[in-house]
C-alpha positions as CSV (number, residue, x, y, z in Angstrom):
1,X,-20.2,9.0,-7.2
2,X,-22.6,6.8,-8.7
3,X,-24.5,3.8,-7.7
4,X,-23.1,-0.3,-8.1
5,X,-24.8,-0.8,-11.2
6,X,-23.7,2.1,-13.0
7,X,-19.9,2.8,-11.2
8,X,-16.6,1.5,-12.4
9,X,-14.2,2.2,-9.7
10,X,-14.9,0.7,-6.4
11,X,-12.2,2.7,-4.2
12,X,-11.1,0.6,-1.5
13,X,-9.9,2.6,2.4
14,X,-9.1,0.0,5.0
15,X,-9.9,2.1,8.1
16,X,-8.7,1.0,11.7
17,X,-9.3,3.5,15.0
18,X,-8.4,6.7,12.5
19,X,-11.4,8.5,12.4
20,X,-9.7,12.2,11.3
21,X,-7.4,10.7,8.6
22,X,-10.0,8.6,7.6
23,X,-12.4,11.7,7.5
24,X,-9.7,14.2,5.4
25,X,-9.4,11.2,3.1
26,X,-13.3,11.1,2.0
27,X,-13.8,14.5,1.8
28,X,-11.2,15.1,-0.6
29,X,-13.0,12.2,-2.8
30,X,-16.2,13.6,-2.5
31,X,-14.7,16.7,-4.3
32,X,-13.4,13.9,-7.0
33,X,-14.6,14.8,-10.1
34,X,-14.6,11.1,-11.9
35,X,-18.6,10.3,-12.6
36,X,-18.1,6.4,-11.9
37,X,-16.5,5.6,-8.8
38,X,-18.0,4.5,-5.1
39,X,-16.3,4.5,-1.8
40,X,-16.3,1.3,0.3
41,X,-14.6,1.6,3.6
42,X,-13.2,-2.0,5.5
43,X,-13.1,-0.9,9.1
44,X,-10.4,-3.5,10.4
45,X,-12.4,-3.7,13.8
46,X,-11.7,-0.1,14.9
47,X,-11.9,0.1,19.1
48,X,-13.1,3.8,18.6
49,X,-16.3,3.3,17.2
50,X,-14.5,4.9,13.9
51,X,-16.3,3.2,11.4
52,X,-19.9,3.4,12.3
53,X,-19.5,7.6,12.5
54,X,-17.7,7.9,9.5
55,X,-20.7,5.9,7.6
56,X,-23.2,8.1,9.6
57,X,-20.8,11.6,8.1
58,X,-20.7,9.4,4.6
59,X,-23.8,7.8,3.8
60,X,-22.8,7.4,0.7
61,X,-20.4,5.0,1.4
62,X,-20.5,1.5,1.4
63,X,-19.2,0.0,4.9
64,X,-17.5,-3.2,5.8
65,X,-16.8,-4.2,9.3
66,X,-14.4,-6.8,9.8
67,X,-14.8,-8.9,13.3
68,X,-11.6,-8.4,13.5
69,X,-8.3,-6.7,12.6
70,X,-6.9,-8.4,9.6
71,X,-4.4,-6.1,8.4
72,X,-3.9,-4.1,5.3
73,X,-3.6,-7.4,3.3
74,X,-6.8,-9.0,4.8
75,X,-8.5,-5.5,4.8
76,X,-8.1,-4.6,1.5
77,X,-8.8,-8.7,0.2
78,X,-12.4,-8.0,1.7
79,X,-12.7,-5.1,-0.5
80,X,-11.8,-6.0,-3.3
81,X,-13.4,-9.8,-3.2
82,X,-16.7,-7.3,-2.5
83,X,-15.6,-5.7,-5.8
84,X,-15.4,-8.5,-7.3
85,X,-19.1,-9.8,-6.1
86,X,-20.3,-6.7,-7.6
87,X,-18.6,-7.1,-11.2
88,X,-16.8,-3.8,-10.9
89,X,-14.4,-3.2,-13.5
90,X,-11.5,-1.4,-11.3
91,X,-10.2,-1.3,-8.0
92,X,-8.3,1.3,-6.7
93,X,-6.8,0.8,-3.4
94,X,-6.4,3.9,-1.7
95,X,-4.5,4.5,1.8
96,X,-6.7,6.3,4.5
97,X,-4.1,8.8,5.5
98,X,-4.1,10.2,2.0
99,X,-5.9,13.2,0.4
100,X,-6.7,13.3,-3.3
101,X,-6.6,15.8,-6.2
102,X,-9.7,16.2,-7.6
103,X,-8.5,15.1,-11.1
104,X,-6.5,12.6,-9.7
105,X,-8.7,9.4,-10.9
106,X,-9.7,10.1,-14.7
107,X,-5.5,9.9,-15.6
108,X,-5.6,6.2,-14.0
109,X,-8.6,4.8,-15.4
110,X,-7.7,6.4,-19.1
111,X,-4.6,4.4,-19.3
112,X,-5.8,1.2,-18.4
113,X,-9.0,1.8,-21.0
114,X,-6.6,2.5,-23.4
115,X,-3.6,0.0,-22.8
116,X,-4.4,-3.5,-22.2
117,X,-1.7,-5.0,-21.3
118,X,-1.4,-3.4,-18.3
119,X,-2.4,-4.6,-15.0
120,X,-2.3,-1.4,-12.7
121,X,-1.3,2.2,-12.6
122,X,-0.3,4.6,-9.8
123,X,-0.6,8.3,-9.0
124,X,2.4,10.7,-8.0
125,X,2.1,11.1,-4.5
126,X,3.6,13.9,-2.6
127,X,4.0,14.6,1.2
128,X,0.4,15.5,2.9
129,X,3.0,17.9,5.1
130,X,5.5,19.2,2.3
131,X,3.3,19.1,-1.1
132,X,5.9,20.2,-3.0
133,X,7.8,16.6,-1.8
134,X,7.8,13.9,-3.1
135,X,7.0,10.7,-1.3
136,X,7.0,8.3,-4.0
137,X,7.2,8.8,-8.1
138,X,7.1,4.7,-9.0
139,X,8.6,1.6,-7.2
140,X,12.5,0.7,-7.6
141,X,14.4,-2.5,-7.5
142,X,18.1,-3.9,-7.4
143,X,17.3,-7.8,-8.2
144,X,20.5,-9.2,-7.0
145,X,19.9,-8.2,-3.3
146,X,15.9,-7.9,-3.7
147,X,16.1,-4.4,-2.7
148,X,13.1,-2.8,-2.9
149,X,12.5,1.6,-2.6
150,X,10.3,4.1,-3.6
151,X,11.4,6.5,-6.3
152,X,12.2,10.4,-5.4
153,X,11.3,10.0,-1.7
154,X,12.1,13.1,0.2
155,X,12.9,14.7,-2.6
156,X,12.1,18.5,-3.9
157,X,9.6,18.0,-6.7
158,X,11.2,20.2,-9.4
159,X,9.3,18.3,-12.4
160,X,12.2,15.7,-12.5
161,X,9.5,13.1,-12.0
162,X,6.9,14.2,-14.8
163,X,7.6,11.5,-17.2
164,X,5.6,8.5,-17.4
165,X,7.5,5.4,-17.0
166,X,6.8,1.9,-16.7
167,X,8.1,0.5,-13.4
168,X,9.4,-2.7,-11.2
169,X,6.1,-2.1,-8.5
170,X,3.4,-0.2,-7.2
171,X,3.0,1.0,-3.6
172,X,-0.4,0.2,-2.1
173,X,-0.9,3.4,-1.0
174,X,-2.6,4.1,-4.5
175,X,-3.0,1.6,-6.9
176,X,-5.5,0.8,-9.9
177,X,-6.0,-2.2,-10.7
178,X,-7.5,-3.7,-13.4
179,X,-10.3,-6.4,-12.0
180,X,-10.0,-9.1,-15.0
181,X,-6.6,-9.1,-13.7
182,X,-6.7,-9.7,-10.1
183,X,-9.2,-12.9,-10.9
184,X,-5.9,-14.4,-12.8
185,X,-3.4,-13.2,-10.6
186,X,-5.4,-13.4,-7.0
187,X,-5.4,-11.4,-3.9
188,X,-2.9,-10.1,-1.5
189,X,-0.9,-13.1,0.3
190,X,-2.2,-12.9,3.7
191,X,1.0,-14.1,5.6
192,X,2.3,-10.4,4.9
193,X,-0.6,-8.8,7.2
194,X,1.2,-5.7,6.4
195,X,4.5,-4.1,4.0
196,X,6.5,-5.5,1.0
197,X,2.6,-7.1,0.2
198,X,2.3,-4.3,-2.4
199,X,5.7,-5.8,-3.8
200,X,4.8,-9.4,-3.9
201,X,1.5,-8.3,-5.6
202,X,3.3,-6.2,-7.9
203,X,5.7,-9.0,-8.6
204,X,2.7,-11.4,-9.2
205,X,1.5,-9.7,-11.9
206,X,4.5,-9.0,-14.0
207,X,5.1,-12.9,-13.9
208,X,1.6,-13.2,-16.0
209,X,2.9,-10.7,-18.6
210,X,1.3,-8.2,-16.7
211,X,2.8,-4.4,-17.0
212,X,2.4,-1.8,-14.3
213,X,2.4,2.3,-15.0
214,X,3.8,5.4,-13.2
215,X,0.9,8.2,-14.3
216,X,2.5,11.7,-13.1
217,X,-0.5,13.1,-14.2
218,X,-2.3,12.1,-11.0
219,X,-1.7,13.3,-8.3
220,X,-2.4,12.8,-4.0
221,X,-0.7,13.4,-1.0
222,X,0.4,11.2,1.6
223,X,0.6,12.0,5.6
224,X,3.2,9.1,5.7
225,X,3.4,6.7,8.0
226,X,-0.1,7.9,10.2
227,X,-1.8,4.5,10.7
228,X,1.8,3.5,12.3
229,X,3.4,6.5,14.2
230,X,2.4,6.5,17.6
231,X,3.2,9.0,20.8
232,X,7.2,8.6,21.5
233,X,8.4,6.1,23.8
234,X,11.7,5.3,24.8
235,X,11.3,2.9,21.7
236,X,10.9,6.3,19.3
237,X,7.6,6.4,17.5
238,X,7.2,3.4,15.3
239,X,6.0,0.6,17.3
240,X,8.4,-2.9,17.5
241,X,6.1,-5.0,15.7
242,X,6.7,-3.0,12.7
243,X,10.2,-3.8,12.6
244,X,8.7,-7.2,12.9
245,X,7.1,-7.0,9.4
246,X,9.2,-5.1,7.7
247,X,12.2,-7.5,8.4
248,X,9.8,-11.0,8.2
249,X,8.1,-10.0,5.4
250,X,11.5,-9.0,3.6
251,X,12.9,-12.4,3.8
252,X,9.1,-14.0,2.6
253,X,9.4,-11.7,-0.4
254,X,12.7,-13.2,-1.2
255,X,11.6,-16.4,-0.6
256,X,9.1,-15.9,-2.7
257,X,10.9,-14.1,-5.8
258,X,14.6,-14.8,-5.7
259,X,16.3,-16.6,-8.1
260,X,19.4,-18.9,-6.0
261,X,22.2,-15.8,-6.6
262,X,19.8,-13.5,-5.8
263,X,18.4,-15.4,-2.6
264,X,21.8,-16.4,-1.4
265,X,23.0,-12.7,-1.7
266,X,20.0,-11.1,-1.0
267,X,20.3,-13.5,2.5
268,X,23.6,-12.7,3.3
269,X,23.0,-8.8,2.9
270,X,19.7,-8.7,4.8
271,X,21.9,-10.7,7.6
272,X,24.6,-8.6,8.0
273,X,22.2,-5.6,7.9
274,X,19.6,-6.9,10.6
275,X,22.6,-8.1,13.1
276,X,23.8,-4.6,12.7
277,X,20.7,-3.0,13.5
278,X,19.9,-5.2,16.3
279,X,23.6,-4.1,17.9
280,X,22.7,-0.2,17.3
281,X,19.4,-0.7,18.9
282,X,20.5,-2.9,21.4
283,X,23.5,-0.1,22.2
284,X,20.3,2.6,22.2
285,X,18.8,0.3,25.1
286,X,15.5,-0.2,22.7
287,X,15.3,-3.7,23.4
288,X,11.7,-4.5,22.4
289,X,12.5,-3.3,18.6
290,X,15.9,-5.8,18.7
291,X,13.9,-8.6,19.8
292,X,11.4,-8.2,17.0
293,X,13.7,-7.7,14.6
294,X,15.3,-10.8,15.5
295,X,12.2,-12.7,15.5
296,X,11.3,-11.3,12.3
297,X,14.3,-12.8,10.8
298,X,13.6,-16.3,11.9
299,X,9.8,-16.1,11.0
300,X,10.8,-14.8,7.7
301,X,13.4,-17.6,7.3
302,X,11.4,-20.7,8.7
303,X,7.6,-20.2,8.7
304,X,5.8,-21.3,5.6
């Protein structure tokens, strides 16, 4: 790693109360073997003090403490507006509850040296758990119901994936992007807070011409779901106000992208798919989930 006025890459980890993915995260980046790259870590107001001994472990790093918890959309916008202050030239967003090859960077930042016209570029990323598994080899889309997947999940890796690809989207959970492009296309949306933000980004910058890049080549690992799983509850282990994103910030993504087939189909499938899973979870006695979900649709619907 390097100092600002010599590094590149500013590599963005929103961090909120998870101190040991957190820690796995950076010390698989100090092993990174890319000469122009810092770390600066957002702590989305941690309660466990989190952020303060992962800077005292990682002095290196540069930290942000937000006042309070603004998301992964608000997190990472502090970053990267920080990256911007500091005229860096990339900005890789990076999940905390990854670990990183240590030849995972120089793919990236080669292809978007080399080729222009594109905006961002992701890694391979595998299962943190299962490494031979693949948790997400590009983003997939079906435009006429704005459905929305990632690529290979849960599938054995058996070099099917290898090729590089141009693709619909880029997960957040490791993306490059180029900084001259996120001045012209902007920031995360913050009404997302969290999912399908990665998507709207993604779609942001292919409407400026922009092209985004599957890279193979690089590789991490993904624990999957860690900043979200929690201790099981009669509600399972994903918390109701997830359902509440995921099902809001669906229906703003259409809102936002849709063409009037698309958004009228799109609206009637997402329908008839939430009212069915608020029946099933209703019938499982996991109230708490059905309520959000049905609040979800009407924020995603109605709130600007």
């Amino acid at each position: 790693m390097n100092t600002i006025s010599k590094a590149r890459v500013a590599v963005i980890i929103i961090n909120w109360n998870g101190y040991l993915l957190t820690k796995a995260c950076l010390e698989s980046l100090r092993k990174v073997n890319h000469p122009d790259f810092l770390i600066v870590l957002v702590d989305n107001h941690s309660e466990d003090d989190s952020g303060s001994m992962l800077k005292n472990e990682f002095p290196e790093i540069e930290l942000i403490q937000s006042s309070t918890n603004l998301g992964f959309t608000g997190g990472n916008n502090l970053g990267i507006q920080w990256a911007l202050d500091n005229f860096l030239e990339y900005v890789l967003l990076l999940n905390n509850d990854t670990v990183v090859e240590p030849d995972f960077l120089q793919p990236l930042v080669d292809y978007l040296d080399q080729n222009p016209s594109y905006g961002a570029a992701q890694p391979k990323i595998m299962f943190e758990t299962e490494r031979n598994r693949i948790w997400n080899a590009g983003g997939g889309y079906f435009k006429w119901l704005e459905l929305t997947w990632s690529v290979g999940i849960g599938k054995i890796d058996e070099g099917q994936f290898d090729e590089e690809k141009d693709i619909h989207w880029i997960t957040g959970c490791a993306i490059l992007l180029r900084s001259v492009s996120i001045r012209k296309v902007g920031m995360f949306d913050d009404r997302f807070f969290a999912y399908y933000e990665d998507v709207d980004l993604s779609f942001r910058f292919k409407k400026l011409g922009y092209r985004l890049r599957y890279l193979p080549q690089s590789k991490i690992y993904h624990v999957a779901g860690g900043s979200s799983k929690k201790e099981k509850t009669k509600e399972g282990i994903i918390p109701p106000i997830i359902h509440y994103y995921r099902t809001r910030n669906h229906l703003f993504l259409i809102r936002k992208h849709a063409n009037l087939l698309s958004f009228v189909l799109s609206l009637l499938y997402q329908s008839f798919r939430n009212t069915a899973f608020v029946l099933y979870l209703a019938l499982k006695g996991r109230f708490k989930k059905a309520r959000n979900i049905l609040k979800g649709q009407y924020d995603g619907l109605f709130v600007k």
